[in-house]
C-alpha positions in Angstrom: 86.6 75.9 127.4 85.3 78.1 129.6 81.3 79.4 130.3 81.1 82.7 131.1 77.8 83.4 133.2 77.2 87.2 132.3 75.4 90.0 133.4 72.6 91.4 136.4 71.3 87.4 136.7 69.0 86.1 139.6 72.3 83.7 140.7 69.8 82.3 143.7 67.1 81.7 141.4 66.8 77.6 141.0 67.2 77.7 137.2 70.6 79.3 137.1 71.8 77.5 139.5 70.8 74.4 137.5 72.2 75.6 134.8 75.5 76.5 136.1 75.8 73.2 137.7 74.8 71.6 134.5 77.4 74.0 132.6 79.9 72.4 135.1 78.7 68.7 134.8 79.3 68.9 131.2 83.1 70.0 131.5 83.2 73.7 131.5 85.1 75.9 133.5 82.8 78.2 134.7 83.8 82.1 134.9 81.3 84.5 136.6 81.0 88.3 135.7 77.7 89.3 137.8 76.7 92.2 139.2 73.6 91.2 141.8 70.7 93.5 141.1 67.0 91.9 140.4 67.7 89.4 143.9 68.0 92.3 146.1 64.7 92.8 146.3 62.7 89.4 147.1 59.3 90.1 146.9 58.8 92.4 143.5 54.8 93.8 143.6 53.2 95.8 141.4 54.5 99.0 142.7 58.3 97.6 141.9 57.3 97.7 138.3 55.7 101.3 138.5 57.5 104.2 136.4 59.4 105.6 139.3 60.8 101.8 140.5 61.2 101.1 137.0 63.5 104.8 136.6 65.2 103.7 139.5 66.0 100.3 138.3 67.6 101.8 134.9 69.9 104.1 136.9 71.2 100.8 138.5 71.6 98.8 136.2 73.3 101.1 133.7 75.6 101.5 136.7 76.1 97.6 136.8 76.8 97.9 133.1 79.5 99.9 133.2 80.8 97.9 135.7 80.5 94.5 133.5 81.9 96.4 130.8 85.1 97.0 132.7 85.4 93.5 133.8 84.7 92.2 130.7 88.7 90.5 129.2 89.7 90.5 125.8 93.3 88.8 126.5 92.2 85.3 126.7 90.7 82.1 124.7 87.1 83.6 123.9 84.8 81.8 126.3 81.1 80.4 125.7 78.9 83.4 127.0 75.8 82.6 129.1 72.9 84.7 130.4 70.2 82.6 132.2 67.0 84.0 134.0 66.4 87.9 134.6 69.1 88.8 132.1 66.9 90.5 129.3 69.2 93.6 129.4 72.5 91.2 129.8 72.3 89.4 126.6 71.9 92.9 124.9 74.8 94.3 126.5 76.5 90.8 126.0 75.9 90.9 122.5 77.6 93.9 121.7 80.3 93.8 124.5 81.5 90.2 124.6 83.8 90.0 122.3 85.6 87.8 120.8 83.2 84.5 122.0 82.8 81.6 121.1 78.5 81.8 121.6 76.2 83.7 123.4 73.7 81.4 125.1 70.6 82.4 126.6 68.3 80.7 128.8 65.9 83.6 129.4 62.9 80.3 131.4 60.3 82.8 130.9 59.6 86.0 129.0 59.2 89.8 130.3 55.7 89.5 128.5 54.3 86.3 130.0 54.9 87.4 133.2 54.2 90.8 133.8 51.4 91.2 131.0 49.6 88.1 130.5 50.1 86.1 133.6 50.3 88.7 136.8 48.8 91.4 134.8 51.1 94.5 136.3 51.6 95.8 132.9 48.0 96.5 131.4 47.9 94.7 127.3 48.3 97.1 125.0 49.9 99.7 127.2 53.0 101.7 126.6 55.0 99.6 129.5 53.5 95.8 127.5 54.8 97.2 124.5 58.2 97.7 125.9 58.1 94.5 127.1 57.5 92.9 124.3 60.0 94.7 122.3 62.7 94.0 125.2 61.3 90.0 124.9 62.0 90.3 120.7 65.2 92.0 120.7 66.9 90.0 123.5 66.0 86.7 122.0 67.3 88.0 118.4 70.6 88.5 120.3 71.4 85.3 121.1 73.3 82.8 119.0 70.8 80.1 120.9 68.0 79.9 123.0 67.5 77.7 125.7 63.7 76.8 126.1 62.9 75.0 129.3 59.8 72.7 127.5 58.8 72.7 123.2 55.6 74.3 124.6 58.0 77.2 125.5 59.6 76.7 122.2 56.7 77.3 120.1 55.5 79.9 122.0 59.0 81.8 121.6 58.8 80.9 117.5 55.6 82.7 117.7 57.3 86.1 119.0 59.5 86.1 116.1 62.8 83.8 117.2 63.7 81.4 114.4 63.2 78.1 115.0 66.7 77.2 114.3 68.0 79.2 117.5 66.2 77.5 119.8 67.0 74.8 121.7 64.5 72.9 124.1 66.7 72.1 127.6 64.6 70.2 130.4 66.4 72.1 133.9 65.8 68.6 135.4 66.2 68.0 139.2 67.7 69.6 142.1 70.3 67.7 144.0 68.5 68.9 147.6 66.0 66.2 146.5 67.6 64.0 145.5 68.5 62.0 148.3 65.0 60.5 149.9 64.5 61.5 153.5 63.7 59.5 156.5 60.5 61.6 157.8 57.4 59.6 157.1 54.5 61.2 155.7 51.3 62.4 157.8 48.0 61.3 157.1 45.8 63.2 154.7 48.4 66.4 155.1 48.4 68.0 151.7 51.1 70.1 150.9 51.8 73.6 148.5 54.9 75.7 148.9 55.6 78.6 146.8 55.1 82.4 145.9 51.4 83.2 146.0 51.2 84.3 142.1 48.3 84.0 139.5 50.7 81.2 137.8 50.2 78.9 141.1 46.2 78.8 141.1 46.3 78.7 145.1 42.6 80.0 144.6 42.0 76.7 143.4 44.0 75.4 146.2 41.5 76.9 148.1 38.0 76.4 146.9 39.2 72.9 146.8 40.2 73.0 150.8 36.4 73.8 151.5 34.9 71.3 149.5 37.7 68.7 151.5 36.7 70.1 154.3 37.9 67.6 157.5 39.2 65.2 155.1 42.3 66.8 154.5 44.7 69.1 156.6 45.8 71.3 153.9 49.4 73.3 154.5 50.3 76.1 152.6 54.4 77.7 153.0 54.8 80.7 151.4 54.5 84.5 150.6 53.7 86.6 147.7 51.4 89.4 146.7 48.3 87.5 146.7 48.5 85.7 149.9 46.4 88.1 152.5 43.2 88.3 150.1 43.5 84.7 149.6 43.3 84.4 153.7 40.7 86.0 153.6 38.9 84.6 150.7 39.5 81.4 152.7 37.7 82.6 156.0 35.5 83.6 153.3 34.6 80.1 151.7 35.5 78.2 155.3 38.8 76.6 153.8 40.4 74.4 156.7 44.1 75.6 155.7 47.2 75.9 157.7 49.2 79.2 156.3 53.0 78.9 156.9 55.8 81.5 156.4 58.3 80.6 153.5 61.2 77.4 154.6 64.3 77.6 153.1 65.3 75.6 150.6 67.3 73.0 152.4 64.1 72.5 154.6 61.7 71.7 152.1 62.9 68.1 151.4 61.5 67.3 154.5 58.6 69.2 154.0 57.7 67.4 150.9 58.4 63.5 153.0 56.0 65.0 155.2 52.9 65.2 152.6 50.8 62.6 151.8 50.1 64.1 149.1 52.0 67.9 147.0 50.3 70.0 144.8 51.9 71.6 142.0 50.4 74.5 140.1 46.9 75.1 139.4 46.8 78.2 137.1 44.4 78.5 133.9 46.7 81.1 132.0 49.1 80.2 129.1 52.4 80.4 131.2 51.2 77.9 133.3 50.6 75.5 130.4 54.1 76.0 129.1 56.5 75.5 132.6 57.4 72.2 134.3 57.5 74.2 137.8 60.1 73.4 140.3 58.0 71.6 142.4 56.5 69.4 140.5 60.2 68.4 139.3 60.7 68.2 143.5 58.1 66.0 144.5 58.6 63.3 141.7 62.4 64.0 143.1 61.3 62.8 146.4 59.0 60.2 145.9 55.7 62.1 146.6 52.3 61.5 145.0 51.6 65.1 143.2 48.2 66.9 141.5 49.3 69.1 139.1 47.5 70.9 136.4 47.0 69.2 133.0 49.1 70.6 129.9 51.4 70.0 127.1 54.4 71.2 129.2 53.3 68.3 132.4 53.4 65.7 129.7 56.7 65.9 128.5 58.1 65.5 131.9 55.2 63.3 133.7 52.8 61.3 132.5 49.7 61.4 134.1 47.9 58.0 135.7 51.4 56.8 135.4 53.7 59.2 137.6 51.9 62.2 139.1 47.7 62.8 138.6 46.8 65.5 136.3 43.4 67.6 136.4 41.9 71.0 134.9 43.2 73.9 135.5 41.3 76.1 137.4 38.8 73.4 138.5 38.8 72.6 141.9 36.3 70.5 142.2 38.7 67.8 140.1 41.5 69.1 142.3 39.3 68.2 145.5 38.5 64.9 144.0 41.9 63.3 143.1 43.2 64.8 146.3 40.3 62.5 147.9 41.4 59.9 145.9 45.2 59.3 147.0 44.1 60.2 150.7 42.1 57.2 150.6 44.1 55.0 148.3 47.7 55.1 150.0 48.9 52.2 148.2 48.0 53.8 144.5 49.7 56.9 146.2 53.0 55.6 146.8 53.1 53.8 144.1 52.5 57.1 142.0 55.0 58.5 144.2 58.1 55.9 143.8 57.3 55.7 139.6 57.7 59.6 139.4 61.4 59.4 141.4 62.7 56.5 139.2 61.5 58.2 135.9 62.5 61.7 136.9 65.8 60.2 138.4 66.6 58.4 135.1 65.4 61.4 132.8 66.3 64.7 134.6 69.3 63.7 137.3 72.2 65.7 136.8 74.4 63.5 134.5 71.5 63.2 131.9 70.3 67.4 131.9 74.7 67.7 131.4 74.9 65.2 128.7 72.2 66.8 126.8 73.0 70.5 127.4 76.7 69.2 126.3 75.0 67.6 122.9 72.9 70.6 122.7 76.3 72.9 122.4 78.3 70.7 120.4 75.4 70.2 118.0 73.7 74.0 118.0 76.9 76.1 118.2 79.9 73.6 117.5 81.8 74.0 121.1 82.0 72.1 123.8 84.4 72.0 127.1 87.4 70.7 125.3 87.0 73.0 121.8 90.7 74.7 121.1 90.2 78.3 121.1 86.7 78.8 121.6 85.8 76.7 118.7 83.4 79.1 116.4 84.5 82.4 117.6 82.3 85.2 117.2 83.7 89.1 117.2 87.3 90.8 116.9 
């Protein structure tokens, strides 16, 4: 059978890719019918979600709809329909265009809500623009056959906007494979390592009251951009953080990035959404071997467990962040062996073959089609 990735998707973001690749591992032919829109701007600020960007937007990707719409074929085996991350508007244009299907997945990672109102705060609660999003977050999940939810915290929290239990699915994204295979560069003493977009989710402000109470012990390296990271320089200078700032590195460079570390950081965020994601690179340094901090939460745990594969503290506490930092800096040997338990667990839990074989159950079971069903199996639409 074939997967039809649909719609306006992020196709560079890391969870469609993993879920395209785990679409193939399981057997699928994959089809894509994209039309790039949301990745052509990289870094989206507050003013990309103001009313004028926000027009602007529309105009586009009703343009992009039309387009979809035309490429859309009817003369064929009717083909498992997938929407992954960014595709709010997709699934609802998928829902009522794709037709006949076998299923209309989606695997949405986050919603317009927790990101925008509750986490990054760009949409005020309450306000006209929150109560769109939240309306957009109800009615796209309602159109799918199933949801994909990347932890059961997710899951619950998804049940709570109104999506029956029964439609939801909980899929682990797992690992990528750029980190899969260890590298040879050895790690530097007491360099502590965080890469990512500067967001509220991230906690770098942790990051960095915890730099100053290190102080010398610890060169602390931060690679990235985002929309917080020139008031957190100077809220650094500020608190006299010792921290080395560091443009983004491209994905096939952080591998050795992470060898690098003696010790990663994760994500250190005190808001709900950062309670509910397994972040990429926390997934990334178990990958490759590297004793991580990450925030505590019932997301963490069904992936890591802490003391056993990664350490866990507060969130929003550096002092605790400062402290187990300390601790692996001067205990390499409880380090690495933090380090090499995380990349056999994750290896064996989350590698490719194993987030395929469950995605492949999860079909078979949810929606009754899998990569050999006859005819799209459960065929949806005339």
């Amino acid at each position: 059978m074939t997967a039809c990735l649909f719609g306006t998707y992020d196709r560079g973001h890391s969870a469609n890719r993993l879920l395209r690749r785990a679409l193939a591992g399981a057997g699928f032919e994959i089809e894509e019918l994209h039309e790039p829109l949301w990745e052509t701007t990289r870094e989206k600020a507050a003013r990309y979600f103001a009313p004028p960007s926000l027009a602007r937007l529309a105009v586009r990707w009703a343009g992009s709809a039309r387009r979809l719409v035309r490429s859309w074929r009817r003369d064929r085996p009717p083909p498992l329909v997938v929407v992954g991350f960014g595709g709010q508007l997709d699934v609802l244009l998928a829902a009522r265009i794709c037709r006949p299907r076998a299923g209309l997945v989606f695997a949405p990672l986050v919603t317009l809500s927790e990101t925008l109102v509750e986490d990054r705060r760009v949409f005020p609660p309450g306000g006209s623009r929150a109560r769109l999003a939240a309306a957009l977050d109800r009615a796209s999940l309602r159109a799918a056959d199933l949801v994909l939810a990347d932890t059961a915290a997710h899951a619950d929290y998804l049940e709570e906007l109104g999506v029956e239990r029964e439609r939801v699915a909980v899929w682990h994204f797992g690992v990528e494979p750029e980190f899969v295979t260890p590298s040879t560069r050895a790690p530097v003493p007491r360099r502590v390592l965080f890469y990512g977009r500067y967001l509220p989710l991230h906690g770098i402000d942790t990051i960095v009251r915890a730099a100053a109470i290190l102080g010398p012990h610890a060169d602390v390296v931060l690679i990235g951009g985002g929309p917080e990271r020139r008031g957190l320089q100077r809220r650094a200078e500020r608190v006299g953080a010792r921290i080395t700032w560091r443009d983004e590195v491209p994905l096939a460079g952080l591998r050795d990035e992470l060898a690098g570390a003696a010790v990663a950081l994760g994500v250190f965020g005190a808001g709900r959404k950062a309670a509910m994601v397994v972040p990429n690179k926390v997934y990334q340094a178990a990958a490759a071997g590297r004793p991580l901090v990450t925030r505590d939460g019932p997301a963490l745990r069904e992936v890591l467990e802490p003391g056993v594969h990664c350490v866990a503290c507060p969130p929003g506490d550096p002092a605790a962040l400062a402290t187990a930092v300390a601790e692996l800096l001067a205990l390499p040997p409880l380090a690495e062996r933090l380090g090499a338990a995380a990349r056999a667990h994750v290896l064996a839990r989350f590698g490719a073959d194993q987030v395929a074989a469950r995605l492949a159950d999860t079909l078979a079971s949810r929606l009754g089609v899998g990569a050999g069903s006859r005819a799209g199996g459960r065929a949806t639409g005339a």
